[in-house]
N, C-alpha and C positions, 0 to 999 in steps of 0.2 A: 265369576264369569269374566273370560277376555272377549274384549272387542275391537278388532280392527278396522280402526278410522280412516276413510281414502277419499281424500278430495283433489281430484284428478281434474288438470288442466290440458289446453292444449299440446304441450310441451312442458309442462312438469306434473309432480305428483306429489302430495304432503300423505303422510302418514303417520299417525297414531295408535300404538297398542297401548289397550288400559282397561282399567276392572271397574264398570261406573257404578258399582256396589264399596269398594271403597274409597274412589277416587284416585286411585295408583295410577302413574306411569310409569309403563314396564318399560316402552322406549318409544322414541320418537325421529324423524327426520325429512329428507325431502331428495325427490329424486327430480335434475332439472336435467335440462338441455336434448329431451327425450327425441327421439327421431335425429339429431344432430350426431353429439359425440359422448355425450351421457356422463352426469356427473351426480355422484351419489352420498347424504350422508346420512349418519344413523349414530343417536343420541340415546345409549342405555343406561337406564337410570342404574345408577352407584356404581358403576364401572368408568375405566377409562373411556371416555368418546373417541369413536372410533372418525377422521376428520374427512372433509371430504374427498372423495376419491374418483379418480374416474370409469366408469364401468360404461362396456358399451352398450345403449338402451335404445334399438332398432325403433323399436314400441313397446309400448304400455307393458305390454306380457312379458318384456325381460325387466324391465323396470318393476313389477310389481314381484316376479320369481327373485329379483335381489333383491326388494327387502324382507321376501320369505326367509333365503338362506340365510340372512342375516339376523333376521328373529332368534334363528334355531342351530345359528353359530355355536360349536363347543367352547370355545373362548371366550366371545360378545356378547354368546345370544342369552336371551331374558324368558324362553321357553323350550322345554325338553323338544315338542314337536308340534308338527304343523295340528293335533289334533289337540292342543290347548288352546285353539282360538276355536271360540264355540259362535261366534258370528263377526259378521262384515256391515259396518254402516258409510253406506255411500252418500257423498253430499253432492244434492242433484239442485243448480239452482233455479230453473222453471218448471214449477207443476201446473201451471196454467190455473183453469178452475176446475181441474181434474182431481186433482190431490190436496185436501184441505186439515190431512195428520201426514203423519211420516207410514209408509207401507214396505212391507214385505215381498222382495221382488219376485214377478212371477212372469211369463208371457207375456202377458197380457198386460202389465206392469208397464214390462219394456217396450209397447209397441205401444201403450197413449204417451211413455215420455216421447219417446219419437214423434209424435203427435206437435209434442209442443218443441221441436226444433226450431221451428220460425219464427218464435217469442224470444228462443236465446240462443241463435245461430255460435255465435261462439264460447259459449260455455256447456249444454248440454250435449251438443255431440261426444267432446269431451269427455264427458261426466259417464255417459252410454259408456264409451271404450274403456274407461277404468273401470265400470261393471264385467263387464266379456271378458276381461283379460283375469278379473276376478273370478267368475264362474269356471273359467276354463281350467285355471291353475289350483282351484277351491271346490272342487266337484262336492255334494252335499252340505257345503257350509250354507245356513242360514243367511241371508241377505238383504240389509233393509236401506230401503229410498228414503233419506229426510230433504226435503224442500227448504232454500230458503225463501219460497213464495208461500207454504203451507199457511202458517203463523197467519198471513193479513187476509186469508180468504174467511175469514169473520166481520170483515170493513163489511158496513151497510151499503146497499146501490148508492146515496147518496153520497157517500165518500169517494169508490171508484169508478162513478159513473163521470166521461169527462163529456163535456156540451158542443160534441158533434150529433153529424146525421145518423141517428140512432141506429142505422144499420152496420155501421161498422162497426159497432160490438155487436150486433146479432152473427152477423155472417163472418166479422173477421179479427172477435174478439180482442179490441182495443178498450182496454179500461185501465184505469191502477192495478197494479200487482202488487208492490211493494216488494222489498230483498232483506236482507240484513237480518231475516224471519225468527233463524237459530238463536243470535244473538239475542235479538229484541226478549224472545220467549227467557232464554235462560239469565238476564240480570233481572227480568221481571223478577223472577220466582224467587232469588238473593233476595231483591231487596224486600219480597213478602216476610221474608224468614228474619232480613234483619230487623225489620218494624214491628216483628212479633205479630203479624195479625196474617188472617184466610185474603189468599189474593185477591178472590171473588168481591172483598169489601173494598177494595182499594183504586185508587184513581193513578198511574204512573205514566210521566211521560221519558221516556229510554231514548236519549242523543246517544247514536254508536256513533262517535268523529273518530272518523279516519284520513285514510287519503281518500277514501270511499268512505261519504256521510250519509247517514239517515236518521229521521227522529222517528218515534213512533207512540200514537198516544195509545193507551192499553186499560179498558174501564173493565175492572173485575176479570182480569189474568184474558182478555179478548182483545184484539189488535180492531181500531175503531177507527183510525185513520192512520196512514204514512206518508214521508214525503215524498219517497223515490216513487216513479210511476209506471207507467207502459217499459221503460228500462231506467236500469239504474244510474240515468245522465238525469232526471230531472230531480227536484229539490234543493238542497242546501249546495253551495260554490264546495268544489273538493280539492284534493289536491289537485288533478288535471281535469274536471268538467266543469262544466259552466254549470250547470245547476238550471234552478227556471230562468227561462227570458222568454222576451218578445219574440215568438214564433215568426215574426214578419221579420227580423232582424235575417233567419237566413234568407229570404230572397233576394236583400238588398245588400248583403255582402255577397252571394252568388252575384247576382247581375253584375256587381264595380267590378270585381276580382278576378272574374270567369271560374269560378268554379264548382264544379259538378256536385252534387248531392252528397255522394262518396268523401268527397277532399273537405266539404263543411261541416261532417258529422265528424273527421277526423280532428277538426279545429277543435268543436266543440268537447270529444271525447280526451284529446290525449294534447292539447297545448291551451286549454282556458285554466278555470278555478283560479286558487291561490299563483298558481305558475304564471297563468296568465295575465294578472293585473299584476306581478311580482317583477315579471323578467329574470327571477332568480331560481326561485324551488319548486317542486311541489312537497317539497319537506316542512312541517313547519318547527321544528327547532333548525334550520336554516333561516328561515323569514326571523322566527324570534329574534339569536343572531344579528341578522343586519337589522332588523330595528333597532336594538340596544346600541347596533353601532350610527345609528340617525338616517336610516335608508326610509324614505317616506313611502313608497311605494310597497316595502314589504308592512312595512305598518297599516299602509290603504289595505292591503288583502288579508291578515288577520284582522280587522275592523269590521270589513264585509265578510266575514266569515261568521265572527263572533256574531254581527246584528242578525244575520240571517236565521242563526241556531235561539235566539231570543226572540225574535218573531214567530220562531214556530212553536216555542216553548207558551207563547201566551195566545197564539193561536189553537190547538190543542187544550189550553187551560177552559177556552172559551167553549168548546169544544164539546168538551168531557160535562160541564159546568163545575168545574172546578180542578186539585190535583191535590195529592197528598203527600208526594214522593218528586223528584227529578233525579235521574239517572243518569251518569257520564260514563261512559265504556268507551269501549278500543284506544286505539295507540295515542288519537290527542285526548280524547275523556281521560282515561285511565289517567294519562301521563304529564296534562296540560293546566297548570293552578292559573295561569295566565286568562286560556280563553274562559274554564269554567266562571272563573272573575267576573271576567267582562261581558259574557253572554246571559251572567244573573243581573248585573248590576242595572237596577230602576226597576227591578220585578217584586219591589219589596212591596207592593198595594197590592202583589197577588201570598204576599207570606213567605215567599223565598227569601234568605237571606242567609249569604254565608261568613261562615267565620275565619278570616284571614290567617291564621293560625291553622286551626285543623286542615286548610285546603293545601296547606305545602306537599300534604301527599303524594305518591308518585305508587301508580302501580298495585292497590293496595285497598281492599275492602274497608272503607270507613264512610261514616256520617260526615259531613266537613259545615254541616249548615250551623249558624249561630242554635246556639243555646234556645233564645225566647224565638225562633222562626217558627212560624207553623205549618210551612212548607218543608218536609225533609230533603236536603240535599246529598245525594249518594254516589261514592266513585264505586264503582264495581267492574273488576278487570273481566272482559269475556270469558268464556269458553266454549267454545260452538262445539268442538269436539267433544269435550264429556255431556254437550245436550245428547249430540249424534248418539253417542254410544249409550247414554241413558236412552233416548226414546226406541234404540235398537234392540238393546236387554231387554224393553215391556215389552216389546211387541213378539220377539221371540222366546218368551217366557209364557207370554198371552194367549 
């Protein structure tokens, strides 16, 4: 079975075809600068990569008819015809408390995500026109909506209940949501398989560090708390957010500064995190970098990085009442021996304890905790896309 993976932005689009029966990628790439002047590329497996090009992508629906033609290229393509893709999994990121699995798009589908527009004003409108542009060009293809809000709609009231006047989550549904859902869900399920035990028995807490962080604790393969909240600014310092603070903090840089609601959420969204106590990146093999070259300030923002991802590792621990596994994923997990280091290091009275040696990892499914830890410490690189197109394949098989 093929499944084509489309996770549609404002202005770009990423795309995945692949078999999540044997884990193949047939081919893969990304279509950016869409409504502008359109630039396209498209990576088939065991063929020459075809490099980026420029094609003109009005909207979405030429954007998604190239990487049709290009699937079913005589040269390029990785498929005879458009009738070997047997479904479409759309990555939709607010389901609100509407959708708590991945669903089958239908009408009626599409008109509660629309519902939840005003939870992710700029990413699900988005998400909506990469379906349409799908259905238009894909008439009878199978079609499935995964969430990455699904996954945390198992958190208890207590977790994403926040301590306002209880009616704005009655009338205008402000609670935790949590993000990151896909991911969170599929290094659970690795690291079940690597520990050899049923998920259900197991206690995980899954740090995705990224540029966009979230942790998330997971009691028996269920999402039981997360950090990110009503949007994905609160939680852990990231590359460009600020993470938690002192809610009072905006009024009192509003007031000095004059500035409006709009220009403080831009502070907090796209110039705080790592960037903003840095002056340098929101890259952190940048900040690594100038620290090794004695830049104190990129050293302060991996430090408050690292303590934050540690707090919530023993916060979580406290949590669950215990943990059996830690999980490091995305681009710093995966790829980061430094922070995973520093964000373990003093967690040895909860069992965690890694081994200097196996943590040089980079990229790369392995154990890296000591030998006698009785906490296992695990890198697992993501893959949202093969969850996508597995939880696509059950449900249009189902």
């Amino acid at each position: 079975m093929n499944v084509l993976v489309i996770n549609a932005g404002s202005s770009s689009l990423k795309y995945q075809l692949l078999n999540p029966d044997t884990q193949e990628i047939l081919a893969k790439g990304l279509c950016e600068r869409i409504g502008i002047d359109g630039k396209f590329t498209y990576k088939p497996t065991g063929k020459t990569a075809v490099k980026a090009a420029d094609v003109a992508m009005p909207t979405h629906s030429e954007a998604i008819q190239t990487v049709l033609n290009a699937l079913v290229d005589k040269e390029n393509g990785v498929i005879a015809s458009m009738k070997e893709i047997d479904a479409v999994g759309h990555r939709v990121v607010h389901g609100g408390e509407k959708f708590a699995k991945s669903v089958r798009i239908t009408d009626e589908v599409m008109a509660t995500i629309e519902e939840c527009n005003p939870l992710a004003p700029l990413h699900n409108p988005a998400n909506i026109i990469g379906i349409r542009a799908c259905q238009q060009l894909m008439p009878g293809t199978p079609m499935v909506a995964v969430f990455d809000t699904a996954f945390h709609q198992t958190m208890p009231p207590v977790a994403y209940t926040y301590a306002l006047p209880y009616e704005y989550y009655e009338q205008d549904k402000v609670r935790r949501y949590g993000f990151h859902g896909t991911s969170h869900k599929y290094v659970s399920q690795r690291a079940a398989a690597m520990l050899g035990k049923p998920i259900e028995e197991l206690k995980l807490i899954s740090c995705h560090l990224g540029n966009g962080s979230s942790i998330t604790a997971i009691d028996g393969g269920k999402s039981v708390d997360t950090s990110m909240g009503f949007t994905p600014l609160a939680g852990l310092p990231m590359g460009t957010r600020a993470g938690d603070l002192d809610a009072g903090i905006l009024q009192y840089l509003m007031n000095k500064h004059g500035m409006n609601i709009d220009e403080m959420l831009n502070v907090l969204n796209k110039k705080s995190g790592v960037e903003g106590i840095s002056a340098i990146s929101s890259d952190f093999r940048d900040l690594e970098n100038a620290e090794a070259e004695g830049n104190q300030r990129a050293e302060l923002a991996l430090r408050v990085f690292d303590y934050s991802v540690k707090k919530y590792i023993g916060a979580y621990a406290a949590a669950m009442g215990g943990v059996d596994a830690v999980i490091f994923t995305a681009g710093v997990g995966e790829n980061g021996p430094e922070t995973r280091e520093s964000a373990c290091a003093g967690l040895e009275f909860l069992g965690i304890k890694i081994d200097p040696e196996k943590d040089k990892v980079r990229g790369k499914e392995m154990d890296v905790s000591a030998d006698d830890a009785k906490v296992r410490v695990l890198v697992i690189p993501t893959n949202e896309e093969l969850m996508i197109a597995m939880d696509t394949a059950a449900i249009v098989k189902g």
